[in-house]
N, C-alpha and C positions, 0 to 999 in steps of 0.2 A: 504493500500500500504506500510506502513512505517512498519505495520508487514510482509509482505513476505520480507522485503526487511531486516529485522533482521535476518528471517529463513535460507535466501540464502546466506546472509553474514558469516554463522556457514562455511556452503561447499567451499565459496571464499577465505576462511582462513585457510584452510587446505593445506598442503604441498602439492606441486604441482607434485610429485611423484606420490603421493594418487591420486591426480585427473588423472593421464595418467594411472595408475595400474585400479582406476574404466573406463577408456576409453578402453584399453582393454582387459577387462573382457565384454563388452559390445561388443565391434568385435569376441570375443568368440564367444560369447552366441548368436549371431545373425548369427553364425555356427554351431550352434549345433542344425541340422537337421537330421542329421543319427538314433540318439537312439529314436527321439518322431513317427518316419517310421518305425524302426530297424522291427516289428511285421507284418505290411502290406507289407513289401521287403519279408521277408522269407515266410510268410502262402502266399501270391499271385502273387509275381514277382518271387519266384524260385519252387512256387508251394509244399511248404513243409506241408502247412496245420498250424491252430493257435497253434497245439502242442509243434513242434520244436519252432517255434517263441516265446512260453511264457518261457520255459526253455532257451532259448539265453537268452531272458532279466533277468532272474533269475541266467544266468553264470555271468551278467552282474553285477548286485548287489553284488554275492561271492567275485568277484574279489575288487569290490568296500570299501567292508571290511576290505581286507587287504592294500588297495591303502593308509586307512588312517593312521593308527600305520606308516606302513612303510614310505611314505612322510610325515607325521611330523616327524619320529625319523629321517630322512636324513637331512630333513631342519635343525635341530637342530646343525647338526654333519659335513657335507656338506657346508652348507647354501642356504637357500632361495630361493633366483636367479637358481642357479643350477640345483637344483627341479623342479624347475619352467619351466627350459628350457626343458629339459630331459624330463617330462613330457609332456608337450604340444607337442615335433618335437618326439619323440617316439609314442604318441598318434595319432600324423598325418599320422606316417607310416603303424600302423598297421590300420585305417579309407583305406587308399587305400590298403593295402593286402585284408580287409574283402570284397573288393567286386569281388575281383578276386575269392572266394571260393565256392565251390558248395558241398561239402561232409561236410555230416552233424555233425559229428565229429569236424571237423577241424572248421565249421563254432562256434560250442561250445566252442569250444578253445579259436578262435578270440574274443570271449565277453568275459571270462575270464579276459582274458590277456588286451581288451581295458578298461575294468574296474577300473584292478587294474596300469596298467600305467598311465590312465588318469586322475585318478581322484586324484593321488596322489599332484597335484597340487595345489588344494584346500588348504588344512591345511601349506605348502608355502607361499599362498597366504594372506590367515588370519594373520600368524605370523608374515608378511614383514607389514603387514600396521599397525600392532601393533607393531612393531619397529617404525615405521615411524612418530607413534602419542602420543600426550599425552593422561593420563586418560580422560582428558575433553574431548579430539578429539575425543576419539575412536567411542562411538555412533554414530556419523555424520559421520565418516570414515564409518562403516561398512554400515550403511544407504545407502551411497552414492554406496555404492557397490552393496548390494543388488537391490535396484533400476534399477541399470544398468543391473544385470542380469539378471532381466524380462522386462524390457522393452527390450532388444538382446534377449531374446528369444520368446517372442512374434514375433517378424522382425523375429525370424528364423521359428517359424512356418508356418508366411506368406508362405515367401520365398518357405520355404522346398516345400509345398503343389504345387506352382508354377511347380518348379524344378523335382519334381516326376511326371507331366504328362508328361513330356518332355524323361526322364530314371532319375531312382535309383540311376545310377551310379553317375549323379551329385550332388547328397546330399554327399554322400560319399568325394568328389574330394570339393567341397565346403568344408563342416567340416573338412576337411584336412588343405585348403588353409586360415582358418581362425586361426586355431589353429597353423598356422607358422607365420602367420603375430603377434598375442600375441604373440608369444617369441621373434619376431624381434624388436617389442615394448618395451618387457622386459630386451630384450639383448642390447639397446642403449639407452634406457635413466633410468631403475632402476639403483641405488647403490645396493651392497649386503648390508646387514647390519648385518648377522652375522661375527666382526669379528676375528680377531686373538689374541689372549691375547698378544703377544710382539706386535703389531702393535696397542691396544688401549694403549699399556703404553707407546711408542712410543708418541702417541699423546698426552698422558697427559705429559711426563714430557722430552721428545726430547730424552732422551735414551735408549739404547735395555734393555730387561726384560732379569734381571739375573733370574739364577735357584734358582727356589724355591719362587719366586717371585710372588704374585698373581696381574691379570689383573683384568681391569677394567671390571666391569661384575660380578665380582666373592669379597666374603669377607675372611678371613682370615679363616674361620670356614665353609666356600663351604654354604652358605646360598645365597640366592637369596639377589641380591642389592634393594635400595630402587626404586619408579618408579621415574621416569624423574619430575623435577618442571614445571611448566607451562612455555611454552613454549622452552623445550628444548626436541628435538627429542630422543625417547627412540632406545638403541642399544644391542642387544645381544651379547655373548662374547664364541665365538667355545669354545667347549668344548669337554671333551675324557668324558662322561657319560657312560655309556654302559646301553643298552636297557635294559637290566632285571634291573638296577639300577632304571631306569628311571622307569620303570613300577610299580615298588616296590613301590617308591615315590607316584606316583598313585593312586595305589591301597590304601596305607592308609591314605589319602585325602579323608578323606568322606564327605565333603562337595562336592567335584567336583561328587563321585562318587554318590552320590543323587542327583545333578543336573542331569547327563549324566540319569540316571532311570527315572530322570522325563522327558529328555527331550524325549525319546525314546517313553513314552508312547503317549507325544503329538504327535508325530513323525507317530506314528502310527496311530492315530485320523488320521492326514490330510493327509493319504495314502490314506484315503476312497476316498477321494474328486476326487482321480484319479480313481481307481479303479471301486466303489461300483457303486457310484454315475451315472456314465454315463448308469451301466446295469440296475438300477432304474428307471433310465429317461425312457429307451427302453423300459421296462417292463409294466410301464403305458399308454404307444403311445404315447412319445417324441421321435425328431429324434435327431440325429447326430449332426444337425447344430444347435439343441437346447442347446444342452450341449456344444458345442464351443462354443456358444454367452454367455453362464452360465458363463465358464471360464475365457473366455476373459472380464467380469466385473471381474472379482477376479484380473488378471492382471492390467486393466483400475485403482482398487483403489491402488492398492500397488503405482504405477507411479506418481497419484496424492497425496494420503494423505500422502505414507512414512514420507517426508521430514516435513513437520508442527507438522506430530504425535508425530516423533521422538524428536522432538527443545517441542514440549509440556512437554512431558513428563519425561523431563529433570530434572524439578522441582523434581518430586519423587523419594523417593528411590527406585531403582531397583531391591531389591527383592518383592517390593508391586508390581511393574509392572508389572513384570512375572509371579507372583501370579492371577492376575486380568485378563492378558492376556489369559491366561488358563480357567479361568470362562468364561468370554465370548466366548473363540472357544466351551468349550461344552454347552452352548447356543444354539450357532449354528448351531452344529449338533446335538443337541435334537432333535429342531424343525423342521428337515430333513423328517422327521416321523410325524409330520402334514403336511408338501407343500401337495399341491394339482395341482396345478396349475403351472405356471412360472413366473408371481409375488412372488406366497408367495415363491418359490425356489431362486428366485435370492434375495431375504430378506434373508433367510439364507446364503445364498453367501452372501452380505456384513456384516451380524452378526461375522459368523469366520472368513472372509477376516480382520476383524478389530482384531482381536484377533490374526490371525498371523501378523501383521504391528505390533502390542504392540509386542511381543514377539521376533520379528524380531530388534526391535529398541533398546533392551540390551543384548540379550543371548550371541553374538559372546563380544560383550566389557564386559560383566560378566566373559567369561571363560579367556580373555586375564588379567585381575586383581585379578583370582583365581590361575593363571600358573607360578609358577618361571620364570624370564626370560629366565632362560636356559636351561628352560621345555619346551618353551613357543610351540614349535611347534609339541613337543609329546602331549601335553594337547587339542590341536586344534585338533593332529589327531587321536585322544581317541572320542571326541567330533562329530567329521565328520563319524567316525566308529560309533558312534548312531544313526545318520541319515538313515547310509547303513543298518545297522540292522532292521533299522521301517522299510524301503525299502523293502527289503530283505523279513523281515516275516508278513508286515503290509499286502501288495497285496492280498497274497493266504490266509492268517487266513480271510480278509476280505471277499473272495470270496469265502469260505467256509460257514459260517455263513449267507450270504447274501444264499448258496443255498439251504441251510439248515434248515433255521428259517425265511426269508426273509431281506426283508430292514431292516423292524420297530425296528431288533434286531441288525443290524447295529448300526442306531442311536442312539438307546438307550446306547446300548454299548458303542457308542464312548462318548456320555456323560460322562457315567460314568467313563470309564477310561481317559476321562479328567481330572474328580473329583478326579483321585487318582495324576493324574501328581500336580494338583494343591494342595493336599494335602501335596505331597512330596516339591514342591516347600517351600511353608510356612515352615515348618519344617527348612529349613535354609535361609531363608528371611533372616535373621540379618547378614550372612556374608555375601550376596550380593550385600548388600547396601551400596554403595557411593554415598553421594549427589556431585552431581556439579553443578557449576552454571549455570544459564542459559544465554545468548547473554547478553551482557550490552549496554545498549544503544547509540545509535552513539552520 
């Protein structure tokens, strides 16, 4: 008892921002029922067939791509909140224009476009809680977030499923109504925290910033500031960067950009789990609700172990955890190519479910201490554009392969390109590691 109640003291201690910014992202996510339907709405409720409907979801991920560079270079330049808003009450309008369309065209369009306005939110979202936290916090910040986003999505698949025997329409007007309620959350009680260079010098020293004068945020040589000491909330400082500058900066960050390689390739590993996996199950004489009971263990552990795994794993440095995280996901989709059964399958379902909770519990607090601050939200959405990319080409290369060579060359394959993400990982294990401490005892 006296250990959970260290684990949950990490979360009790965290800015109380963070905890309404993880509250809702969980009212989110417990709306986002349009895109896991978005396939069974077009091939059988407008009668389009699975053709159209896998090309929507695939305008979907295009758009997605660009959703990231662009929201984090806004957030950077904009701020945060902004993004945040814009994103979520522009994302709600176009959820109700998409169900008003019936031309195939224009319904292509609408994924596009909800792709890349909606998801521009995300790497906002990352940057504003790593404003919000110190280095120690960020772990259990982002923890706390992720948690939230499967456990709201889980409730939204319920839900969705509900809702769709009933009409379509109300996933849509749902994922609408929840993604306005997150920005009314966001619009009353976040602060922004990028902000104005006379207005942080303001704060430090009571008078306006003459010209020529650099703000807080920024050194005299345009280098990134130190991060925040313990317990003093970290702040970003607006800045006039310009995107190609920012990119440049990127791009010869090879640290980051060998993370984002590796993270892509896990990336695309646990694309299978959505994709391969469920036409493997079919293929053998598993049904439908075998592979949502499958899944729904993958969600059940992330809910339960996140938090314990995360305050564990504290202890180690964080390029060995990501390193290790990555061995055990190709574990567990080696072994996908012995299941036989639905025992030994849901064994591999908790084998890689553990292996994304390890990787889940440092990657977003790795790239927020790899990011200038007043990078910080270009580097999230460099970061989030690897995600869309696994997305994007993880699906169809996997449903190729799977039709081509079958499962066995799935799995195999994802092990191996496991082995190479964890390859790449090690290779800069040393700059991702920051020890911090763990909870000190009450």
């Amino acid at each position: 008892m006296r250990h959970f109640r260290l684990i949950f003291s990490e979360y009790l201690r965290l800015p109380a921002q963070v905890r309404v910014l993880c509250f809702g992202s969980f009212v989110n996510r417990a709306g986002s029922m349009a895109l896991p339907f978005m396939t069974i709405y077009i091939a059988k409720g407008l009668g389009y067939g699975p053709r159209l409907a896998t090309f929507v979801l695939g305008a979907v991920g295009v758009g997605s791509l660009g959703a990231g560079l662009i929201g984090g270079h806004l957030a950077d330049v904009v701020g945060r909140k902004r993004v945040m808003l814009g994103s979520l009450t522009l994302g709600a309008a176009v959820l109700l224009l998409f169900m008003t369309l019936r031309d195939p065209m224009a319904i292509l369009l609408a994924g596009a476009a909800f792709g890349l306005i909606y998801e521009m939110f995300r790497p906002a979202a990352s940057a504003l809680l790593a404003d919000l936290t110190t280095p120690e916090q960020r772990p259990s910040g982002y923890a706390l977030m992720y948690v939230a986003d499967n456990l709201g999505f889980s409730f939204g698949l319920w839900m969705g499923g509900i809702l769709a025997s009933y009409s379509y329409n109300w996933l849509f007007v749902g994922d609408a109504l929840t993604s306005v309620l997150y920005a009314t959350i966001v619009l009353v009680t976040i602060r922004e925290t990028l902000i104005r260079k006379a207005d942080s010098l303001v704060r430090e020293s009571g008078a306006p910033a003459r010209e020529g004068e650099v703000g807080h945020g920024e050194t005299s040589e345009g280098e990134a500031p130190a991060e925040p000491s313990s317990g003093e909330v970290a702040g970003s400082t607006r800045n006039a960067i310009p995107l190609a500058d920012a990119l440049a900066r990127i791009i010869r960050d090879r640290t980051f950009i060998l993370f984002c390689a590796a993270t892509f390739c896990f990336g695309v590993v646990y694309m299978q789990s959505v994709s391969v996996m469920s036409l493997h199950l079919k293929d053998i004489g598993f049904s439908e609700r075998d592979y949502g009971n499958l899944i729904a263990l993958n969600g059940i552990q992330i809910v339960l172990l996140q938090f314990p795994v995360t305050a564990f794993l504290r202890r180690f440095s964080r390029g060995w955890v990501i390193v290790s995280a990555t061995l055990v996901t190709a574990v567990g989709f080696g072994l996908m190519a012995a299941a036989r059964n639905i025992p030994e399958f849901a064994g591999t379902v908790v084998i890689w479910t553990f292996g994304e909770i390890m990787h889940a519990s440092v990657a977003l607090a790795i790239v927020s201490e790899l990011a200038p601050p007043a990078l910080r939200g270009r580097y999230m959405g460099v970061f989030f554009m690897t995600w869309a990319l696994a997305r994007t080409l993880g699906y169809p290369v996997g449903g190729q392969v799977f039709a081509a060579w079958g499962a066995d060359a799935v799995w195999f394959g994802c092990c191996g390109l496991a082995l190479v993400a964890a390859a790449l990982y090690a290779t800069i294990q040393s700059h991702l590691t920051r020890q911090t401490p763990g909870p000190s005892p009450p």
